[in-house]
C-alpha positions as CSV (number, residue, x, y, z in Angstrom):
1,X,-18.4,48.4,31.8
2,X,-15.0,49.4,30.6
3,X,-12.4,50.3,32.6
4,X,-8.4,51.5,32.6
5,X,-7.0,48.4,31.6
6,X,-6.3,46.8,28.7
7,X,-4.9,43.6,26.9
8,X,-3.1,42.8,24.0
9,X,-5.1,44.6,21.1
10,X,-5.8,42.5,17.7
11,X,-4.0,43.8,14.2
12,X,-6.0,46.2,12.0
13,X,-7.6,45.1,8.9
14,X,-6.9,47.3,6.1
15,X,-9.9,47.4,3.6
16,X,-9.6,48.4,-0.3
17,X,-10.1,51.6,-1.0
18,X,-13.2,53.2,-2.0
19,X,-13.8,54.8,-5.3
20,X,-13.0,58.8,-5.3
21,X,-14.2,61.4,-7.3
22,X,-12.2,64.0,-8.7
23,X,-11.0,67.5,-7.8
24,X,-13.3,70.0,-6.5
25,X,-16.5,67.5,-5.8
26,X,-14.4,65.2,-3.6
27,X,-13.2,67.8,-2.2
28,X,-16.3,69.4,-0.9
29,X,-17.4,65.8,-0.1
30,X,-14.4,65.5,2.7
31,X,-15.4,68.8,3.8
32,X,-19.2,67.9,4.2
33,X,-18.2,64.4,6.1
34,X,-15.2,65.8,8.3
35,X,-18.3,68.7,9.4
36,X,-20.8,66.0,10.7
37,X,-17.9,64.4,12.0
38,X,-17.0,67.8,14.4
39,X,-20.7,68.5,14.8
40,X,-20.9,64.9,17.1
41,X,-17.4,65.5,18.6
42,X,-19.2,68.5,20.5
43,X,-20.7,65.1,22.1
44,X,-17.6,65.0,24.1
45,X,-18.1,67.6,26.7
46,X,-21.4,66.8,27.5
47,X,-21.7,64.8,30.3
48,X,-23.6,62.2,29.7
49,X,-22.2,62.2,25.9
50,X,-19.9,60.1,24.4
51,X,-15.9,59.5,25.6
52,X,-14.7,58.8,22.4
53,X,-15.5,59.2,18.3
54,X,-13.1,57.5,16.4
55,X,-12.6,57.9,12.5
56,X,-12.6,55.0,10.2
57,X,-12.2,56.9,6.8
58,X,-13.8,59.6,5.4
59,X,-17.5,58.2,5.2
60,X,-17.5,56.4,8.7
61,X,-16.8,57.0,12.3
62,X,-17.9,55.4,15.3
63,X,-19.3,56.9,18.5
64,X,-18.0,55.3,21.7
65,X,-19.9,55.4,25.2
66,X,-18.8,54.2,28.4
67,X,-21.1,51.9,28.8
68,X,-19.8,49.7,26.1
69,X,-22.5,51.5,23.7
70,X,-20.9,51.9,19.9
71,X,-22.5,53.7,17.5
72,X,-21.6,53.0,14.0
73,X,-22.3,56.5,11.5
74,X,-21.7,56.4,8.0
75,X,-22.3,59.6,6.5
76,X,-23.7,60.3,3.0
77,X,-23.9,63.8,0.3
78,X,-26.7,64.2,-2.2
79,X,-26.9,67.5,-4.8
80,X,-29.7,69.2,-4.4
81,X,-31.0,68.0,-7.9
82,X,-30.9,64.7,-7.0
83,X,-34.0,64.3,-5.1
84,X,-34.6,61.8,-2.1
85,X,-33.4,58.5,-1.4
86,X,-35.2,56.1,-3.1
87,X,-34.5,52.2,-1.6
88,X,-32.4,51.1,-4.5
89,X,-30.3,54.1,-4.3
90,X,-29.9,53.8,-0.9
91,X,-28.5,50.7,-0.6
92,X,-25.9,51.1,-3.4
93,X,-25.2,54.7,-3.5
94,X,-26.7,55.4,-0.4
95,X,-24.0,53.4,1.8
96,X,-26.7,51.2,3.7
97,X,-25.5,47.8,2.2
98,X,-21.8,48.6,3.6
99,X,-23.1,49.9,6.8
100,X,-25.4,46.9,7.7
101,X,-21.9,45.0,6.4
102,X,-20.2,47.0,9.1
103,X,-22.9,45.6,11.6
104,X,-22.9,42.5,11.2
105,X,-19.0,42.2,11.0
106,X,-19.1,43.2,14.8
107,X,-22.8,43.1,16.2
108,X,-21.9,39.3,17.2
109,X,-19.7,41.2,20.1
110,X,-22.4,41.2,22.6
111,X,-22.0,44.9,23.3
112,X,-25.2,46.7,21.8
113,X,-24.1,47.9,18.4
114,X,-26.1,50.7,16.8
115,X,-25.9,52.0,13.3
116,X,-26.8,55.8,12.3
117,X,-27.0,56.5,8.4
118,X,-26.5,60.4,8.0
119,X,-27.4,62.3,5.1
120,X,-28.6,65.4,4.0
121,X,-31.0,64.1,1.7
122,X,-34.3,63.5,2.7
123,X,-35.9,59.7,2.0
124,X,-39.2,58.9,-0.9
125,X,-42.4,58.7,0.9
126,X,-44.9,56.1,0.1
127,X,-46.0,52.8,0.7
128,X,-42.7,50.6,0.4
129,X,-40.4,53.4,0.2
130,X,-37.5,54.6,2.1
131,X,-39.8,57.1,4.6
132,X,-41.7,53.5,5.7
133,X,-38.4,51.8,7.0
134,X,-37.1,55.2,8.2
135,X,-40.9,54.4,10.4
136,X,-40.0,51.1,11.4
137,X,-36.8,52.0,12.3
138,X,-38.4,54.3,14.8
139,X,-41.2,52.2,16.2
140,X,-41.3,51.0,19.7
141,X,-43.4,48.0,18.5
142,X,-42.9,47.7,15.1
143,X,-45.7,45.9,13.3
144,X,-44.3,42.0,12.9
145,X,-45.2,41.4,9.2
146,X,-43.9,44.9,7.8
147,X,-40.8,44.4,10.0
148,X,-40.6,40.7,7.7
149,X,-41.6,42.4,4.7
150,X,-39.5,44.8,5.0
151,X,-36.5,42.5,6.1
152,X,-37.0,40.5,2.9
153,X,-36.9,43.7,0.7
154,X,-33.7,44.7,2.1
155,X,-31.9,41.6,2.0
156,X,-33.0,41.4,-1.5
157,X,-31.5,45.0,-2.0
158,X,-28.3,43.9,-0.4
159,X,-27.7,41.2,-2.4
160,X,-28.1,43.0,-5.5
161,X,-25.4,45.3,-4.2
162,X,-22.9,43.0,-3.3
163,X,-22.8,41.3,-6.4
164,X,-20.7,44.6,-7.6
165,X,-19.7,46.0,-4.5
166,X,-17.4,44.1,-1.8
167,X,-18.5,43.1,1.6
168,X,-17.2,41.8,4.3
169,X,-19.3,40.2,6.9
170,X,-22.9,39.7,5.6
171,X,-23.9,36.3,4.0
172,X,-23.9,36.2,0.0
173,X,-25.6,34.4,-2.6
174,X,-27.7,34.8,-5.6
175,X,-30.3,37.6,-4.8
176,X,-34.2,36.4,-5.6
177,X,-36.4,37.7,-8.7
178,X,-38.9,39.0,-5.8
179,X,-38.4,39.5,-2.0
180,X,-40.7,36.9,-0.7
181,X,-39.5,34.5,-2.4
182,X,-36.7,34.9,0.7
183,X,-38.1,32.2,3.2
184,X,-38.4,33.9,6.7
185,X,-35.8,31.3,8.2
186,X,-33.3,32.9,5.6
187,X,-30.0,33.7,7.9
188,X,-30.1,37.0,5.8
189,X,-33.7,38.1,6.4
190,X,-33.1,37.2,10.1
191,X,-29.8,39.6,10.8
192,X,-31.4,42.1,8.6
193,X,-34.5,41.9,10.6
194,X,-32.1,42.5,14.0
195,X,-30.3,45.4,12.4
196,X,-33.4,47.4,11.3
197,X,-34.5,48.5,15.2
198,X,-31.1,49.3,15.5
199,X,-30.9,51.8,12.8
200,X,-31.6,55.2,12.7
201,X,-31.7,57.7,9.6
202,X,-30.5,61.0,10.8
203,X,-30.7,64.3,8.8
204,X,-27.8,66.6,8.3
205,X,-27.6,70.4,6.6
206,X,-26.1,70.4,2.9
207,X,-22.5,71.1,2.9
208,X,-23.0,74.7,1.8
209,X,-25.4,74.8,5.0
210,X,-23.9,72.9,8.1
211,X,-20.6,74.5,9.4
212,X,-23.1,78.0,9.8
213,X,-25.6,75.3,11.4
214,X,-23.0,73.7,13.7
215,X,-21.8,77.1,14.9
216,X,-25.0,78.6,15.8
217,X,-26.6,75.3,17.2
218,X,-23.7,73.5,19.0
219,X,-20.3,75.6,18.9
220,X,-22.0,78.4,20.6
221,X,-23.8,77.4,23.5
222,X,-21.1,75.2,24.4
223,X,-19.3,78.9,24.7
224,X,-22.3,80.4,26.4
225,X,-22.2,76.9,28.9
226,X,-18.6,77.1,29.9
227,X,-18.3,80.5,30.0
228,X,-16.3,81.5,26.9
229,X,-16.5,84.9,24.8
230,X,-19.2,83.8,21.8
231,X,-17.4,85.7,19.5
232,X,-15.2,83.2,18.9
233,X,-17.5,80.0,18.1
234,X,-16.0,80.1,14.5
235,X,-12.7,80.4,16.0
236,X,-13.4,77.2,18.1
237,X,-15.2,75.4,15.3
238,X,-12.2,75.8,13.1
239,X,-10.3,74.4,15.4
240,X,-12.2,71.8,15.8
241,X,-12.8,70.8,12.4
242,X,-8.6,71.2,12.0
243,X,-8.0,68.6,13.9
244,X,-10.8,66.2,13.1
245,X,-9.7,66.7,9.4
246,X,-6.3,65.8,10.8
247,X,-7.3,63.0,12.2
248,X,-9.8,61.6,9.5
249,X,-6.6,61.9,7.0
250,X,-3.4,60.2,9.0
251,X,-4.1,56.8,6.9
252,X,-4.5,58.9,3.5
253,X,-6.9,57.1,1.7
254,X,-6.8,53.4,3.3
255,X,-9.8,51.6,5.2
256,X,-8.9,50.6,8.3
257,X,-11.5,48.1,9.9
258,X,-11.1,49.9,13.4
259,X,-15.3,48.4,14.6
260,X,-13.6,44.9,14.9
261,X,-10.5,46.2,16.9
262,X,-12.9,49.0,19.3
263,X,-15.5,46.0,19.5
264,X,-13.3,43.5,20.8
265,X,-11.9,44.9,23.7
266,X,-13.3,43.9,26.9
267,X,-11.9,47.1,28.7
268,X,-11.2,50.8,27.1
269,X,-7.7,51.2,26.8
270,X,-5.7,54.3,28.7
271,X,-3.7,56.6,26.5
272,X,-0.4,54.6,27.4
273,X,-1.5,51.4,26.3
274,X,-3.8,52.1,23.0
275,X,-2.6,50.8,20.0
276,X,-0.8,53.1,18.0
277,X,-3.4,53.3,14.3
278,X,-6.5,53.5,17.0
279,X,-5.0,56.3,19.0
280,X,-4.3,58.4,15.5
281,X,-7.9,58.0,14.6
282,X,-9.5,58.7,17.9
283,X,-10.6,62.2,19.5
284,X,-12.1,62.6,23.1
285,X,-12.9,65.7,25.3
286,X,-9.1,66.1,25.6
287,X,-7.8,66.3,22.3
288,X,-10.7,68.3,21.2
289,X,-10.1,70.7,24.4
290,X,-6.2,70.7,23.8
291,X,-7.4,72.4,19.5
292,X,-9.4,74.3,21.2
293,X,-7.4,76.1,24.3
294,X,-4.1,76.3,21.4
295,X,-6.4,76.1,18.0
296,X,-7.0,79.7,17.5
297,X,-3.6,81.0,16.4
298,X,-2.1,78.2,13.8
299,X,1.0,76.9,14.8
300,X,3.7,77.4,12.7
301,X,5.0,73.7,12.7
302,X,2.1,70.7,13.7
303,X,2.2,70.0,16.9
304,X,2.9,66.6,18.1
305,X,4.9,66.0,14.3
306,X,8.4,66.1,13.8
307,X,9.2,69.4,11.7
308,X,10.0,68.0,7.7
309,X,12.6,70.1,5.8
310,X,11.5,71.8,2.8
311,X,13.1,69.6,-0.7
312,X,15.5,71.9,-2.9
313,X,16.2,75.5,-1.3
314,X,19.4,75.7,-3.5
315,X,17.6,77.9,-6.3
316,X,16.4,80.1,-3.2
317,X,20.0,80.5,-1.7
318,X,21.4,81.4,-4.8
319,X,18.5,84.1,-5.8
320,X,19.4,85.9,-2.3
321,X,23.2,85.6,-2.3
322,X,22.3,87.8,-5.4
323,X,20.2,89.7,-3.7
324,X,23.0,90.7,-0.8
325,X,20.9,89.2,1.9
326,X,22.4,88.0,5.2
327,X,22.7,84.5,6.4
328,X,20.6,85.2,8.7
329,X,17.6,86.0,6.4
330,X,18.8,82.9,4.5
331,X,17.9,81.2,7.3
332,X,14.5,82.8,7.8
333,X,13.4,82.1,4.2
334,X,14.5,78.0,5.2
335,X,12.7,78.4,8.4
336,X,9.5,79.4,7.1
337,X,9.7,77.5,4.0
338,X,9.9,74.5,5.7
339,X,7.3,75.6,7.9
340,X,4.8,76.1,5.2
341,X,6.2,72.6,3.6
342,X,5.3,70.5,7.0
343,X,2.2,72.4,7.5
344,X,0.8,71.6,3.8
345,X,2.1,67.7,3.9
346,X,0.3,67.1,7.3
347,X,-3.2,68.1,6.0
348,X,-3.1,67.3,2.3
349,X,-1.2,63.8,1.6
350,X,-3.2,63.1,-1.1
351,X,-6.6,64.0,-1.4
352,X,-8.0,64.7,-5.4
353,X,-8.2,68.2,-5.3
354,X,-5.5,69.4,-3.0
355,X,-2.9,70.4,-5.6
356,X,-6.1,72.6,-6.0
357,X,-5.4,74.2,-2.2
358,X,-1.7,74.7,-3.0
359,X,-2.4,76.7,-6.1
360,X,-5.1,78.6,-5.4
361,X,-2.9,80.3,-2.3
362,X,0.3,80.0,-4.4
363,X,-1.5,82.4,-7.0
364,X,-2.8,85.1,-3.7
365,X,1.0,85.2,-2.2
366,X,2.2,85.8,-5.6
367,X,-0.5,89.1,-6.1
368,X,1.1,90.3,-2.7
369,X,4.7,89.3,-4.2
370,X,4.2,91.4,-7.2
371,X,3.2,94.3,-4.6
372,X,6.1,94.0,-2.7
373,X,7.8,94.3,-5.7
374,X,6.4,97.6,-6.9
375,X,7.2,99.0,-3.0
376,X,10.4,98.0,-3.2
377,X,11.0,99.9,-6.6
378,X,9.4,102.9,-5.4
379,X,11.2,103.2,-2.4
380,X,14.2,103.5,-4.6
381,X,17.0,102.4,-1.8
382,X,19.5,99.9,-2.5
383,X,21.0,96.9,-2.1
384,X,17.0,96.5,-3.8
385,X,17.6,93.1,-2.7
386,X,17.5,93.8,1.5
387,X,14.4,96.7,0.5
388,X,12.5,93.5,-1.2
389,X,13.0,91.3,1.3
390,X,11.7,93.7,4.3
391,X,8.6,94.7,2.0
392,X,8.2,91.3,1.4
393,X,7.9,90.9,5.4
394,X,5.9,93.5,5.5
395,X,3.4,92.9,2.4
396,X,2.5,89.0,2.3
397,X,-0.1,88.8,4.9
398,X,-3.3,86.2,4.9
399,X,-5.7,89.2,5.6
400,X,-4.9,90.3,2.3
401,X,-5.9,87.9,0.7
402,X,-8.9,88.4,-2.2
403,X,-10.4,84.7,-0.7
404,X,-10.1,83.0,2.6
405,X,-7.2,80.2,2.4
406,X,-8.8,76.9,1.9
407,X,-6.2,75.4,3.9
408,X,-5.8,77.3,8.1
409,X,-2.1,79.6,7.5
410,X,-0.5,82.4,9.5
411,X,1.4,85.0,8.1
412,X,4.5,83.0,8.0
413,X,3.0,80.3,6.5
414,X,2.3,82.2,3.6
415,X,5.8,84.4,3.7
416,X,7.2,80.5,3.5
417,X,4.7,80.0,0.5
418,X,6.6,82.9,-1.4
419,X,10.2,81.9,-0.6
420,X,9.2,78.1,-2.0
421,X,7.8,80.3,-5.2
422,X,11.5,82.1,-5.6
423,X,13.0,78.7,-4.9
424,X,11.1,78.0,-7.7
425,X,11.9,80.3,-10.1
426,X,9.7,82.5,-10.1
427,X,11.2,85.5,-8.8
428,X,14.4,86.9,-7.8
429,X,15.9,89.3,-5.5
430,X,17.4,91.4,-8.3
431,X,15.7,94.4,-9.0
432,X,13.6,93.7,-12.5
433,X,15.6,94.9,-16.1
434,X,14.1,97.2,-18.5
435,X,13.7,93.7,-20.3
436,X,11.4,92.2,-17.8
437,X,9.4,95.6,-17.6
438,X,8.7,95.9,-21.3
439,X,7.8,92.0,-20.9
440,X,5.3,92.6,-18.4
441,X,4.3,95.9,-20.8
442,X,3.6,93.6,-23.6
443,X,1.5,90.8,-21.4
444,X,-0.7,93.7,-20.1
């Protein structure tokens, strides 16, 4: 049983990094596994549900109980036109190899250790395919010789895979022509043939499907259950999912072997005395409460991170010392630009596909700049500089944007977005010249 206190805690391994795709697909991906992450963190207010999920990178978390219970998830995409998990693909593409790595790296613990593969993908059916062990997985008494048969055909499978992929924990060696030519004393066949009771295949919406499914089967009854307006479930589930994706990114992109660490501790450590990586990457009913009670208007700085000033700014000061604009709104346009710059570096270190996120609502506040611009004109008062500023104030507003942000802003967020666009050239505070207009005449 774990209690409050808490020794010395071990060093964190840092693992290689995993192979990324690029751009749109990996970001979708993140998307997809940061949403089953929030879908079990709902786990946290149910009573007898977990205390603690704790994120080891973007593919795995673990699931912590008081009773010493650890789940280990590892959570997998497949297109729609890719068809079911056949047993090869599984264990290579399919994450199982690395997962039953993870379990044995930390299943000689004592504590019971179970492993959850989550996909959306559904798994071949036949004799010998992936719906069988997905069977014997399930079985109370699972039939001795399939149980064998089927430990042999995995080892096999796991050997194959890490001839080209890394492990960790699991034994090695050269993988047989056949499965049963494995003898049944083989140290492989016999942790493989512990791990299979203690997996579980669990299904999961597609990731154009499961943040609708997560609000309407999870997010809202826990509003109708404690009492809170159900109109807001997306509102909660955003905030949710902001600071899980938070919290999945603080390392950027590196492993971090956190099982071993969560494993090894003999007690559960308070919030004084957890080590510093473990408490970044962990949520409980508190932290998840804490998004929720403060999530639905976004902050203009993170909370809990120091605020970071904007780079440059010169370009910007100049452009509204032009314009005849006070200190004071010199000091706004800083304000908010750093603002926006913290905001953006906290969730997007370095994902492929954010400089995606940062142009596609750098392109929306500059459609609203170009209208503040044409209000500004009309208006016809002057010094045009102060008129542009206060349409500027007045126009650049995230509701009018054509497409939702990818990336959770407020209003001043995005006014910070078009003071970093003037800081970077791209417009002034000086009414446009005959020149520009005849420019702009010629583009259109």
């Amino acid at each position: 049983m774990l209690s409050e206190r808490q020794e010395a805690l071990p060093l964190v391994l840092e693992l290689p990094d995993a192979p990324e795709d690029d751009g749109a697909e990996a970001q979708a991906n993140f998307r997809f596994q940061c949403e089953v992450i929030a879908r079990w963190s709902y786990g946290l207010f149910e009573p007898d549900g977990p205390i603690a999920v704790v994120c080891e990178h973007h593919e795995d978390f673990m699931v912590l109980f008081a009773d010493g219970q650890v789940d280990l998830a590892s959570v997998k995409h497949r297109s729609r036109n890719r068809g079911t998990w056949s047993v090869a693909d599984l264990c290579d593409d399919g994450g199982l190899t690395h997962l039953f790595d993870r379990w044995v790296a930390v299943a000689a613990s004592g504590r019971p250790i179970r492993a959850l593969h989550l996909t959306n993908a559904g798994l071949t059916n036949g004799p010998g395919q992936s719906a069988e062990l997905a069977g014997i997985c399930e079985a109370t008494q699972p039939d001795a010789a399939l149980l064998l048969a089927w430990s042999k055909k995995l080892a096999r499978q796991f050997l194959m895979v890490s001839q080209r992929k890394r492990t960790s924990a699991m034994p090695t060696g050269q993988p047989p022509a056949r499965p049963e030519h494995l003898l049944d004393t083989d140290p492989l066949v016999q942790l493989v043939a512990r791990f299979i009771p203690m997996l579980t295949f669990v299904p999961v919406s597609h990731r154009d499907d499961i943040a609708a499914s997560t609000i309407i089967e999870v997010a809202l009854p826990l509003c109708r259950a404690k009492g809170w307006d159900t109109h807001d479930g997306q509102h909660i589930h955003d905030a949710v999912m902001t600071i899980v994706e938070k919290t999945v990114r603080t390392f950027g992109k590196r492993r971090l072997d956190l099982a071993r660490q969560v494993v090894g501790m003999a007690v559960w450590p308070n919030g004084m005395e957890r080590d510093e990586r473990l408490a970044a990457r962990l949520l409980d009913a508190k932290a998840l409460d804490t998004a929720i009670i403060y999530g639905g208007d976004v902050p203009l700085f993170p909370p809990q991170d120091a605020p970071l000033p904007a780079p440059g700014g010169s370009q910007l000061r100049r452009k509204m010392a032009d314009g005849q604009l006070s200190a004071s709104a010199v000091h706004l346009a800083e304000r908010l630009r750093s603002a926006w710059y913290s905001t953006h570096r906290s969730r997007l270190p370095d994902l492929p596909g954010d400089a995606g996120v940062l142009a596609q609502i750098e392109a929306e506040v500059l459609e609203l700049v170009l209208d503040a611009q044409d209000a500004a004109l009309a208006a016809g008062t002057t010094p045009y500089g102060r008129t542009f500023f206060r349409q500027l104030r007045d126009t650049v507003r995230v509701s009018s944007f054509r497409q939702r942000p990818p990336l959770r802003i407020n209003d001043q967020h995005a006014l910070g977005v078009s003071f970093e666009l003037s800081d970077q050239c791209i417009f002034d505070f000086l009414p446009p010249t005959s020149s520009d207009t005849q420019q702009e005449q010629v583009h259109d």
